[in-house]
ZADO-1210 file (C-alpha; in nm, 4 decimals, padded with zeros to 6 digits):
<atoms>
<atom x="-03.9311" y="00.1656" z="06.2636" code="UNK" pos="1"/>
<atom x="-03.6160" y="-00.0642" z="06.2508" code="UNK" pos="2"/>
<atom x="-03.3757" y="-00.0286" z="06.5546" code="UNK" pos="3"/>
<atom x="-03.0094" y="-00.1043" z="06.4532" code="UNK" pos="4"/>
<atom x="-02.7832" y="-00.1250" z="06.7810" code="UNK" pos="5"/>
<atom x="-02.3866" y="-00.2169" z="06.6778" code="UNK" pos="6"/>
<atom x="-02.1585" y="-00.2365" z="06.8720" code="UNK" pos="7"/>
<atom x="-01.8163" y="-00.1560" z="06.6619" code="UNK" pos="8"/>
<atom x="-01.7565" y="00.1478" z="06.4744" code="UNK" pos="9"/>
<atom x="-01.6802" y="-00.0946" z="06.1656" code="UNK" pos="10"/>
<atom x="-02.0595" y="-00.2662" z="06.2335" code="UNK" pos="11"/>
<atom x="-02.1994" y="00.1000" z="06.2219" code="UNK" pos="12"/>
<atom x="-02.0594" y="00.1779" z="05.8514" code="UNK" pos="13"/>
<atom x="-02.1653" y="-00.1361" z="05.7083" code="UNK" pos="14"/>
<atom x="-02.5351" y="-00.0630" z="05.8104" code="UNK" pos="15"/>
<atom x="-02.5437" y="00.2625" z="05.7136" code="UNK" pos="16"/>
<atom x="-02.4130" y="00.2078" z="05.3894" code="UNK" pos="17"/>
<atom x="-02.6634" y="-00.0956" z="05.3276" code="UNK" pos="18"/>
<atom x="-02.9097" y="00.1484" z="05.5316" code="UNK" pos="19"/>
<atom x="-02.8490" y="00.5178" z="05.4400" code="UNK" pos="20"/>
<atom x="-03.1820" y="00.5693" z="05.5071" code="UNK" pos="21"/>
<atom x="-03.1194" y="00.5056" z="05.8876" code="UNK" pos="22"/>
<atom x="-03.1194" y="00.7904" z="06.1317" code="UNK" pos="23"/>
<atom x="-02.7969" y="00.8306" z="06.3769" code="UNK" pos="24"/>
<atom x="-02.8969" y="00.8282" z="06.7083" code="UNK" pos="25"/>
<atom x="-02.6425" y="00.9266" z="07.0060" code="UNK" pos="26"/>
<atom x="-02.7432" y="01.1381" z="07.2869" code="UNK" pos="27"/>
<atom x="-03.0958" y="01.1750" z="07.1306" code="UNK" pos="28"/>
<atom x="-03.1184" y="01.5327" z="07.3099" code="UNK" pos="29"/>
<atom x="-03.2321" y="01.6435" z="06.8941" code="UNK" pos="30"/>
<atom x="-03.3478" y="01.3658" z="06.7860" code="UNK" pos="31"/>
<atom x="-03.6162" y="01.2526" z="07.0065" code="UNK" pos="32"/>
<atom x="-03.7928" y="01.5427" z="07.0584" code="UNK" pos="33"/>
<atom x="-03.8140" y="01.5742" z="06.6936" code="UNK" pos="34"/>
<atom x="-03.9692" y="01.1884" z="06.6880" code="UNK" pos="35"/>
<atom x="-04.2018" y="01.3159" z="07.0242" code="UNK" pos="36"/>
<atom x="-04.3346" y="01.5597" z="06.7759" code="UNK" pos="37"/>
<atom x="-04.4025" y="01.3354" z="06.5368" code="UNK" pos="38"/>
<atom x="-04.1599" y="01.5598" z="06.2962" code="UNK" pos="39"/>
<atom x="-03.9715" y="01.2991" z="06.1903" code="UNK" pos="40"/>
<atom x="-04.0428" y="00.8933" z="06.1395" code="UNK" pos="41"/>
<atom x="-03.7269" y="00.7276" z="05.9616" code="UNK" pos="42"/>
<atom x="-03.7562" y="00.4124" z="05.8746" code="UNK" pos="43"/>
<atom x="-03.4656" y="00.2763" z="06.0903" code="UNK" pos="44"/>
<atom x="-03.2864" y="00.4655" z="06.4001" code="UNK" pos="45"/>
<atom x="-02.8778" y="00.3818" z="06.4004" code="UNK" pos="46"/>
<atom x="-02.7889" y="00.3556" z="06.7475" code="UNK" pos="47"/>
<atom x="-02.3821" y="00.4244" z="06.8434" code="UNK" pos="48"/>
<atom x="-02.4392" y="00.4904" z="07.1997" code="UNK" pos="49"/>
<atom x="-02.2416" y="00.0953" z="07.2552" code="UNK" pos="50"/>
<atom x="-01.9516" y="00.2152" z="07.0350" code="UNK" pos="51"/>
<atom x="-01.6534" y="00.2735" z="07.2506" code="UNK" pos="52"/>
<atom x="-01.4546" y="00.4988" z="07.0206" code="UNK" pos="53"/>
<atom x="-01.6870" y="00.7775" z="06.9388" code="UNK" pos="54"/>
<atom x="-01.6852" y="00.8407" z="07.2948" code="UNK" pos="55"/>
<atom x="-01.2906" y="00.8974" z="07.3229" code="UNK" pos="56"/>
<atom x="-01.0748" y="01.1967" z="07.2665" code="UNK" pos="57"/>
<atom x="-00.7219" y="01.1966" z="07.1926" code="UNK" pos="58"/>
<atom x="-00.4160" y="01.4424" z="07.1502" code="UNK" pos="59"/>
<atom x="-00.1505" y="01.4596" z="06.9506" code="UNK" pos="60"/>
<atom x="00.1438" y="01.6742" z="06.7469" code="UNK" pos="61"/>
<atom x="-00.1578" y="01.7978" z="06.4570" code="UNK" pos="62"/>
<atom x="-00.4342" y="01.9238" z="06.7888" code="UNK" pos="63"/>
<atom x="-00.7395" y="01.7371" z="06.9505" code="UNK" pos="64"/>
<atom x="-00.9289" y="01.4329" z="06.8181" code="UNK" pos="65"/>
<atom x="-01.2811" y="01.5110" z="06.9659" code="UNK" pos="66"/>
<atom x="-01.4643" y="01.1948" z="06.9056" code="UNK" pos="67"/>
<atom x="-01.8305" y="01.2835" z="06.7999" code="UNK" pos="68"/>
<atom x="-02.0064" y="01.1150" z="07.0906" code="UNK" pos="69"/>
<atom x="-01.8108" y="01.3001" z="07.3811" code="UNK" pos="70"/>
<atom x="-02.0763" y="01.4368" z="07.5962" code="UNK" pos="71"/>
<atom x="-02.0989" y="01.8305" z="07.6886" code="UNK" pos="72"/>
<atom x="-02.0347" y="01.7227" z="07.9988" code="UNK" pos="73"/>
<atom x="-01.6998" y="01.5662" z="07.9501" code="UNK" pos="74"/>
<atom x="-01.5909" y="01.8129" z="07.7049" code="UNK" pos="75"/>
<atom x="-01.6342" y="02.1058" z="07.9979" code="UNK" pos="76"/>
<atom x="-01.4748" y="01.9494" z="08.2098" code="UNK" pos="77"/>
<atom x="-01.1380" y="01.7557" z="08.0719" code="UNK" pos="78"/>
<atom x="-01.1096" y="01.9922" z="07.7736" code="UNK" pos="79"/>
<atom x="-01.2000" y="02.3527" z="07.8881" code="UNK" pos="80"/>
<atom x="-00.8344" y="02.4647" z="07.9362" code="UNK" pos="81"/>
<atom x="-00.7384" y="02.3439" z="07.5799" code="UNK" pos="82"/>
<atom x="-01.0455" y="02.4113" z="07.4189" code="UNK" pos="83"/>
<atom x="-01.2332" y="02.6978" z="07.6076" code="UNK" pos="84"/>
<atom x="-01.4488" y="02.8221" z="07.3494" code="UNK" pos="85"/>
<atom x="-01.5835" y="02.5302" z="07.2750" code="UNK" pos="86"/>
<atom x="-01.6481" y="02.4285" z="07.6510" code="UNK" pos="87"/>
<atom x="-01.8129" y="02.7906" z="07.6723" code="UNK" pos="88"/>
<atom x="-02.0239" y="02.7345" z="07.4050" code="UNK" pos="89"/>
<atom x="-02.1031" y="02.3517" z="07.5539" code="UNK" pos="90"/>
<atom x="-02.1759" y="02.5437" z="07.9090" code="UNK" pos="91"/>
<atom x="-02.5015" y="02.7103" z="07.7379" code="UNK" pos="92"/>
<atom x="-02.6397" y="02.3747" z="07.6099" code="UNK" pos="93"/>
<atom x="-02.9712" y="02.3278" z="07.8490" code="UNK" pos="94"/>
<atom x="-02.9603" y="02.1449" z="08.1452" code="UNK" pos="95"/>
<atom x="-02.7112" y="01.9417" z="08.3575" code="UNK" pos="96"/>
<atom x="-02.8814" y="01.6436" z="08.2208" code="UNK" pos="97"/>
<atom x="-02.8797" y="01.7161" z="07.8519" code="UNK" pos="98"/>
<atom x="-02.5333" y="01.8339" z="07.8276" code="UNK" pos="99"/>
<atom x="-02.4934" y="01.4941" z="08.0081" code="UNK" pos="100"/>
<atom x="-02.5960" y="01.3483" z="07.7028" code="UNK" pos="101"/>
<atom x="-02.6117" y="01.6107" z="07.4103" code="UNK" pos="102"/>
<atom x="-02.2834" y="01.6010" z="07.2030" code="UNK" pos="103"/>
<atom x="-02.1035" y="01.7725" z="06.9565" code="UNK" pos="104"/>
<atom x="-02.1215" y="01.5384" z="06.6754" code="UNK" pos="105"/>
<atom x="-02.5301" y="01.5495" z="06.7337" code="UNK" pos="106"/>
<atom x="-02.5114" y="01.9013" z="06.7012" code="UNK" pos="107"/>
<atom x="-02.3160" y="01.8659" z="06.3494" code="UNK" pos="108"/>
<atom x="-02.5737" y="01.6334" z="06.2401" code="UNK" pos="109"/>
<atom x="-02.8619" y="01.8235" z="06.3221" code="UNK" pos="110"/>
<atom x="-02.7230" y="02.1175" z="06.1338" code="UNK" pos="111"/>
<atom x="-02.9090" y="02.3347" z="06.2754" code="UNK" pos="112"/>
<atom x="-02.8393" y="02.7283" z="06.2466" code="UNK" pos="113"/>
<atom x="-02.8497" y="02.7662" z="06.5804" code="UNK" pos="114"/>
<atom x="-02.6787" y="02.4870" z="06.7127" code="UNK" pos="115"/>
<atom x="-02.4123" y="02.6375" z="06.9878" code="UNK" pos="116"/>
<atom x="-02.0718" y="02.4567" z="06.8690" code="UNK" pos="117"/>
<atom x="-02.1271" y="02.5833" z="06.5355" code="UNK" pos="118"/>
<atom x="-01.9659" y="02.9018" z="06.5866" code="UNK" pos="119"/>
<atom x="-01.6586" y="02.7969" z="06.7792" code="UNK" pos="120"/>
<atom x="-01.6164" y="02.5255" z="06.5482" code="UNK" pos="121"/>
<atom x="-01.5740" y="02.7741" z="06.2397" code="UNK" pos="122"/>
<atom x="-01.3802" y="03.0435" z="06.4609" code="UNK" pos="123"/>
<atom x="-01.1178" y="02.7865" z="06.5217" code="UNK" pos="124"/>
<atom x="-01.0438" y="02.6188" z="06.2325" code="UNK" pos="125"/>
<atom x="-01.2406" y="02.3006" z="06.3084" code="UNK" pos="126"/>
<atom x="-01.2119" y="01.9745" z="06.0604" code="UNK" pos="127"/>
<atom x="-01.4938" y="01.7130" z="06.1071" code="UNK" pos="128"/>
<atom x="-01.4239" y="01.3564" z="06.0295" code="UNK" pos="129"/>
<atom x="-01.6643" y="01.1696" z="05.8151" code="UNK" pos="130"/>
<atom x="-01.6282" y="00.8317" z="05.7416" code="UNK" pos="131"/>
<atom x="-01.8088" y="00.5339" z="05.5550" code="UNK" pos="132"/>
<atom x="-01.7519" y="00.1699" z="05.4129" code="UNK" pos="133"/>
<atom x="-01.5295" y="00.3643" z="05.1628" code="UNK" pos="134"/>
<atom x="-01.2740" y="00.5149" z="05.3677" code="UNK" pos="135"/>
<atom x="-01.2316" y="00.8649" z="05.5914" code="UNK" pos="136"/>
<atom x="-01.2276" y="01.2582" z="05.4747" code="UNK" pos="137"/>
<atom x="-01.1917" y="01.5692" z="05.6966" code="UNK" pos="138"/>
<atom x="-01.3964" y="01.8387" z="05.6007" code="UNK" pos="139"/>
<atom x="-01.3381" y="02.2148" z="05.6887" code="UNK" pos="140"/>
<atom x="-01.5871" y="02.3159" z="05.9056" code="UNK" pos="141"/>
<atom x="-01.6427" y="02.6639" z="05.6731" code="UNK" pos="142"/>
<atom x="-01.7233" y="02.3429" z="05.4252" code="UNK" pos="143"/>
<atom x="-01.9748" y="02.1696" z="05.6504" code="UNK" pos="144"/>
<atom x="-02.2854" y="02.3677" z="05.6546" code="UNK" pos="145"/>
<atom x="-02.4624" y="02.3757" z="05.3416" code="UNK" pos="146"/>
<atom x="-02.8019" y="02.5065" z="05.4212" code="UNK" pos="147"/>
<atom x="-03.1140" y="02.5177" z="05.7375" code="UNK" pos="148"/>
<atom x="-03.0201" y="02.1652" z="05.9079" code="UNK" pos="149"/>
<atom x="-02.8308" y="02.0323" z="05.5752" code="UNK" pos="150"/>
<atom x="-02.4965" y="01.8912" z="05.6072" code="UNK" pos="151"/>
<atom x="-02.2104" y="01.8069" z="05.3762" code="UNK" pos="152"/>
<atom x="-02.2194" y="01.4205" z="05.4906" code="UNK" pos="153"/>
<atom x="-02.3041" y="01.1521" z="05.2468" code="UNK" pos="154"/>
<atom x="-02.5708" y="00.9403" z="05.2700" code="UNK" pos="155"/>
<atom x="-02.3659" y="00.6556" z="05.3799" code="UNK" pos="156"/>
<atom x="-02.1401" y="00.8762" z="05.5924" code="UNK" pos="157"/>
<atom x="-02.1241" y="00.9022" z="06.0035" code="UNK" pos="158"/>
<atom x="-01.9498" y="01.1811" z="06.1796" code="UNK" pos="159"/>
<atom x="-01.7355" y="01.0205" z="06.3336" code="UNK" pos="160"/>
<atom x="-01.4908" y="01.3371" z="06.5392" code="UNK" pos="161"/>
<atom x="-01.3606" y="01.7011" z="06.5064" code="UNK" pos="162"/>
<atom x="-01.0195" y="01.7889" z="06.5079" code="UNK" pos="163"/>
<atom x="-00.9312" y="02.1128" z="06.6794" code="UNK" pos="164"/>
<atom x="-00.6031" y="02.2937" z="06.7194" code="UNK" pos="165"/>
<atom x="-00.5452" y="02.3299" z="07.1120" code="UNK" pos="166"/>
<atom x="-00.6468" y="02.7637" z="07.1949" code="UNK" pos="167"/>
<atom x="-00.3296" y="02.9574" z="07.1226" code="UNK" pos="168"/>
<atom x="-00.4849" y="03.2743" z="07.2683" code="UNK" pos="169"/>
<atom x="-00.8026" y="03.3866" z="07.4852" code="UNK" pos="170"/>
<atom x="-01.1248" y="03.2238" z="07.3439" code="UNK" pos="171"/>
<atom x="-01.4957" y="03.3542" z="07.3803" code="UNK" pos="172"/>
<atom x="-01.8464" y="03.2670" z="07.2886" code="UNK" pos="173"/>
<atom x="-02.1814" y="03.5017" z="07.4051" code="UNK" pos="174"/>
<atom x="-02.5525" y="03.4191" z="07.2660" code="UNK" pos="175"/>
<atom x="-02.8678" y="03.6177" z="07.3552" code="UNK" pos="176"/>
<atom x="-03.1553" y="03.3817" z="07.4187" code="UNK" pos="177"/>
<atom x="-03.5533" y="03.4616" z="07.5293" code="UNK" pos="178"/>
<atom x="-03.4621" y="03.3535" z="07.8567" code="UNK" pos="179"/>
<atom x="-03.0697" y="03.3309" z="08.0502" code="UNK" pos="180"/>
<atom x="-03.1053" y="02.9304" z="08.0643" code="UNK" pos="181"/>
<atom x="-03.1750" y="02.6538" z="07.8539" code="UNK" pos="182"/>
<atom x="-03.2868" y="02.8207" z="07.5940" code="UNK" pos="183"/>
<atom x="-03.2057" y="02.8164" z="07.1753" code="UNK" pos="184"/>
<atom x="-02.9892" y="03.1417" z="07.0928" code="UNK" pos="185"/>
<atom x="-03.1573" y="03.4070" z="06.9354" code="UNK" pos="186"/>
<atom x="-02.8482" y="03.4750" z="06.8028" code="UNK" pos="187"/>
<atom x="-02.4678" y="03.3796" z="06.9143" code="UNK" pos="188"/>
<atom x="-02.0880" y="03.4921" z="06.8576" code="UNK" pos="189"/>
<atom x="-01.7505" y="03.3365" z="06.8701" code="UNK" pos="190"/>
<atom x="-01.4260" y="03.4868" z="06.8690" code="UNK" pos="191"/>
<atom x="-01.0896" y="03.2982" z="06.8473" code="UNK" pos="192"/>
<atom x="-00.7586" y="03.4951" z="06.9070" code="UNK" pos="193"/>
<atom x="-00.3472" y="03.4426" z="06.8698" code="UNK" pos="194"/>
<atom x="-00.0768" y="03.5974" z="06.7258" code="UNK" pos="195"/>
<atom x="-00.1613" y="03.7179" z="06.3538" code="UNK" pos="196"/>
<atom x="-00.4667" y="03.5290" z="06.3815" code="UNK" pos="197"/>
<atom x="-00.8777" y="03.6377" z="06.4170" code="UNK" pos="198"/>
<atom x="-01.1122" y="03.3804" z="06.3697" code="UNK" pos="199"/>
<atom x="-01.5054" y="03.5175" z="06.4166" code="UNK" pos="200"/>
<atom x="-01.8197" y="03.3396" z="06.2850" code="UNK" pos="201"/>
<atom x="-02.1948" y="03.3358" z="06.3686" code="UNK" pos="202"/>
<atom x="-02.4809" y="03.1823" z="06.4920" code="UNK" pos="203"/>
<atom x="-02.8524" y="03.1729" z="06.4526" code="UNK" pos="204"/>
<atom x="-02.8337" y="03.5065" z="06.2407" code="UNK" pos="205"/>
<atom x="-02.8250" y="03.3187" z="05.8432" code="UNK" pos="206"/>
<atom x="-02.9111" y="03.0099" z="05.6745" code="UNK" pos="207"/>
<atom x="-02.6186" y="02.8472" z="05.8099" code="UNK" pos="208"/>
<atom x="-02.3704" y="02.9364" z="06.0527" code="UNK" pos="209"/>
<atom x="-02.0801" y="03.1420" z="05.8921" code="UNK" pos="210"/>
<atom x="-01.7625" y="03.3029" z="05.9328" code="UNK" pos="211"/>
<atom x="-01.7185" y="03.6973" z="05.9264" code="UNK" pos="212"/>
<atom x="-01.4228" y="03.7806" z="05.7275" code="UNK" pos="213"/>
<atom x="-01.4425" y="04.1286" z="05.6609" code="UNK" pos="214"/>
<atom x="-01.5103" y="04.1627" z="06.0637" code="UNK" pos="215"/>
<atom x="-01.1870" y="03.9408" z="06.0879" code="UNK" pos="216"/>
<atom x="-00.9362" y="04.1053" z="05.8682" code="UNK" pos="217"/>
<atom x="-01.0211" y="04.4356" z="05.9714" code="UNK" pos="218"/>
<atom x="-00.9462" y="04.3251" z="06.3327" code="UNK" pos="219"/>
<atom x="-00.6334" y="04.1837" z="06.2248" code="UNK" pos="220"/>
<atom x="-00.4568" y="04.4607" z="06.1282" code="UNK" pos="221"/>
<atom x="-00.5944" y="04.6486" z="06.4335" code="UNK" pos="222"/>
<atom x="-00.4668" y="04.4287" z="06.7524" code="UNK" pos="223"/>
<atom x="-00.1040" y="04.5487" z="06.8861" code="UNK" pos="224"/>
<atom x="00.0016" y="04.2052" z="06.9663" code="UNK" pos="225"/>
<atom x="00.3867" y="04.3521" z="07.0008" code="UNK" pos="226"/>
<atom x="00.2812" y="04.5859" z="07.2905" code="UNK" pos="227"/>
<atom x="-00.0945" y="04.5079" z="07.4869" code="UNK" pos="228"/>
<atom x="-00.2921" y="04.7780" z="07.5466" code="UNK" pos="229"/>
<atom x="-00.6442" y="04.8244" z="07.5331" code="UNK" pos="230"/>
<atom x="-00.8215" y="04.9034" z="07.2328" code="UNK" pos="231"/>
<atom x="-00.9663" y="05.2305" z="07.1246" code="UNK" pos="232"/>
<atom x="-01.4051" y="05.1940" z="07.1473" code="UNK" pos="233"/>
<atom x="-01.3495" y="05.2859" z="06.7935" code="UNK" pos="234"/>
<atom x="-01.1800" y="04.9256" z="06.7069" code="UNK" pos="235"/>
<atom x="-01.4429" y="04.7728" z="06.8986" code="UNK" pos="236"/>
<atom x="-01.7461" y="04.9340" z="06.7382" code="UNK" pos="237"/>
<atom x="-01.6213" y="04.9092" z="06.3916" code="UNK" pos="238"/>
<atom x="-01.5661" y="04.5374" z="06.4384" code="UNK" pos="239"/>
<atom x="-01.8972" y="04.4678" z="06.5959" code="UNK" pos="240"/>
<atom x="-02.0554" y="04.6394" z="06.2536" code="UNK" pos="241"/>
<atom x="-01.8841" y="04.4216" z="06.0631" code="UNK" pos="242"/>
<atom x="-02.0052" y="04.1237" z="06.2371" code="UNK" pos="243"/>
<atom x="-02.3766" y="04.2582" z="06.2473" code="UNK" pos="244"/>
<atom x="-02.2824" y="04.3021" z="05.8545" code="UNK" pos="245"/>
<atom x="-02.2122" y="03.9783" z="05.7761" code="UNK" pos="246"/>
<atom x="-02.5732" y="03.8548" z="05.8902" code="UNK" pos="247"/>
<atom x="-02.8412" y="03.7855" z="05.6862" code="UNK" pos="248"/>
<atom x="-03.1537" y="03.7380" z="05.9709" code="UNK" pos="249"/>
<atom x="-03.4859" y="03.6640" z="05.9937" code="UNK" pos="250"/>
<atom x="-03.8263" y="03.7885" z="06.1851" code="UNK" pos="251"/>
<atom x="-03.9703" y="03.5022" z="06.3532" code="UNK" pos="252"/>
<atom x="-04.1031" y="03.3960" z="06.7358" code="UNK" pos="253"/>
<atom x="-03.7945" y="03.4523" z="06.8797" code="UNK" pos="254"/>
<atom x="-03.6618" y="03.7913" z="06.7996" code="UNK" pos="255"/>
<atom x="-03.6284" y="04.0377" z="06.4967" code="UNK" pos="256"/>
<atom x="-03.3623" y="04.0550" z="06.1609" code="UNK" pos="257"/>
<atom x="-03.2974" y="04.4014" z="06.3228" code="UNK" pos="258"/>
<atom x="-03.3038" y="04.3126" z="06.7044" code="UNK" pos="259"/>
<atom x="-03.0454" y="03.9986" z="06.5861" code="UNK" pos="260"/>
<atom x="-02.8472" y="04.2581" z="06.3747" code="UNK" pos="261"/>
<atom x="-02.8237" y="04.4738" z="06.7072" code="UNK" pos="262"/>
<atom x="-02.7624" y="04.1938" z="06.9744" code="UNK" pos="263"/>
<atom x="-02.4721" y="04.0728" z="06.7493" code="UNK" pos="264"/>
<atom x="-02.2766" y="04.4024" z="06.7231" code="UNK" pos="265"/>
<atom x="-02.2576" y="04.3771" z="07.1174" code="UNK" pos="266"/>
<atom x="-02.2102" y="04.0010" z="07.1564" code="UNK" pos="267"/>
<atom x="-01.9087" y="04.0918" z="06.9255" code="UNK" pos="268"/>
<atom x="-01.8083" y="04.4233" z="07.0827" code="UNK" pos="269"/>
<atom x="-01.8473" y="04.2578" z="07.4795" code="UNK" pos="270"/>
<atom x="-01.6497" y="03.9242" z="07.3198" code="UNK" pos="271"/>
<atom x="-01.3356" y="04.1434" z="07.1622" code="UNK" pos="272"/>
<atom x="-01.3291" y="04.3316" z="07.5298" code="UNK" pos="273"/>
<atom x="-01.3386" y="04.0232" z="07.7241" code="UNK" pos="274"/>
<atom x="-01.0326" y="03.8145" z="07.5291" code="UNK" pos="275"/>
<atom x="-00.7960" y="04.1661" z="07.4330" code="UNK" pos="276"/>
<atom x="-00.8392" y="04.2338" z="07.8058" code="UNK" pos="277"/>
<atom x="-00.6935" y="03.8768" z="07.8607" code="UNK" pos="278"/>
<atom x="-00.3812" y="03.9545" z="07.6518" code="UNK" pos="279"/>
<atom x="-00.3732" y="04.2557" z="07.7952" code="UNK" pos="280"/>
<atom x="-00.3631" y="04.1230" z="08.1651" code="UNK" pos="281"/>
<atom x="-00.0984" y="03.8563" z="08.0601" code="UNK" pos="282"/>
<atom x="00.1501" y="04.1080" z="07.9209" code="UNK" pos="283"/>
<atom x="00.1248" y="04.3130" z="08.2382" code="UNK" pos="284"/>
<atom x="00.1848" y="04.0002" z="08.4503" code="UNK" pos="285"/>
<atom x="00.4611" y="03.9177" z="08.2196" code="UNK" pos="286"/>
<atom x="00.6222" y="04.2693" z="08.2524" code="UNK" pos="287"/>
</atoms>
């Protein structure tokens, strides 16, 4: 196994494109346990822990540059207030050290179903930013996730950021695991809200992650954004059986299609109580 170490963004294209064989390699928290296993043995490893840039964020006019090798750790703590679903999402990631290392440009790659960011990433309208030799395209997240840990990257393509519009409104993110820590979700929810505006998606509970439209244009018309008050249990259960709806889940180890069907109606019911109440609170403060 070759090990390929650049150091410049611009040195990491050019060997990817003349190696698109070559693994990406940044935290490692996916990637080496799945070479421990012996599940994987590429013929090269791409390192970009030594490139500067991928571990910057930036802000701007069009929303956050989030560059793909940010750790959890970073992201929780200088982004949280701007980006709080994501940072609540990154707070569930396994241990202080992993999220020390783990980012969310690994979890992209991995493309795993129930990778955490997922969900936030399609509640909120998430681009990533995938670039090669031959130039740099943003891809909507809804666009990203084409199948069990299959992404729409070329061969000769590197993540290299997301792009995230700073939280307009309350954010939340809930997943049900075997365990309360460190553990891969079972199943997970996201829920993005703002004026005239419901983004929900979900994890763990599909081939890919996915958004939940039906669950989000009902809620639409439903929120009273003009006057706050809280919402009827019969707004909140419809909405959580149009999330549980839009899943299409498995039996395996760790849970049931019908347990994940059921944990998702309340991760979405708990989530829509948690941010309306939010609202709620500010317009009384406000008043």
């Amino acid at each position: 196994m070759d090990f390929l170490r650049p150091s410049t963004l611009a040195e990491a294209l050019a060997l990817k494109a003349g190696r698109p064989e070559a693994l990406p390699l940044a935290g490692g928290t996916d990637v080496m346990v799945e070479l421990n296993f012996d599940r994987r043995r590429p013929a090269a490893l791409l390192d970009l822990g030594g490139i500067g840039e991928l571990a910057e964020w930036s802000s701007s006019g069009e929303g956050i540059r989030l560059g793909a090798a940010v750790p959890y750790t970073r992201l929780i703590t200088e982004l949280g207030e701007r980006l709080p679903g994501l940072a609540l999402a990154a707070r569930t990631v396994g241990s202080p050290q992993i999220r020390n290392r783990g980012t969310v440009g690994g979890n992209l790659g991995a493309a795993s179903p129930a990778g955490d960011t997922h969900p936030v990433l399609l509640a909120t309208g998430a681009r990533i930013e995938a670039a090669s030799v031959r130039g740099t395209r943003l891809v909507p997240a809804e666009e990203f996730y084409l199948g069990v840990k299959r992404n729409a990257l070329a061969e000769d393509e590197l993540i290299t950021a997301v792009h995230l519009p700073p939280a307009a409104g309350p954010q939340q993110f809930a997943k049900v695991g075997t365990r309360n820590a460190m553990v891969i979700a079972v199943c997970s929810f996201a829920l993005a809200l703002e004026p005239g505006r419901v983004g929900a998606a979900i994890g763990s509970a599909a081939p890919t992650p996915r958004r939940v439209p039906a669950a989000e244009e009902f809620l639409t018309g439903e929120l009273p954004w003009d006057a706050p008050v809280p919402l009827p249990d019969s707004v909140k259960r419809r909405f959580g059986e149009l999330v549980a709806a839009a899943a299409e889940p498995i039996d395996d180890v760790r849970g049931t299609a019908a347990y994940r069907r059921h944990a998702l109606a309340v991760l979405a019911r708990r989530s829509l109580t948690w941010a309306w109440q939010d609202i709620v609170e500010r317009g009384q403060a406000c008043a």
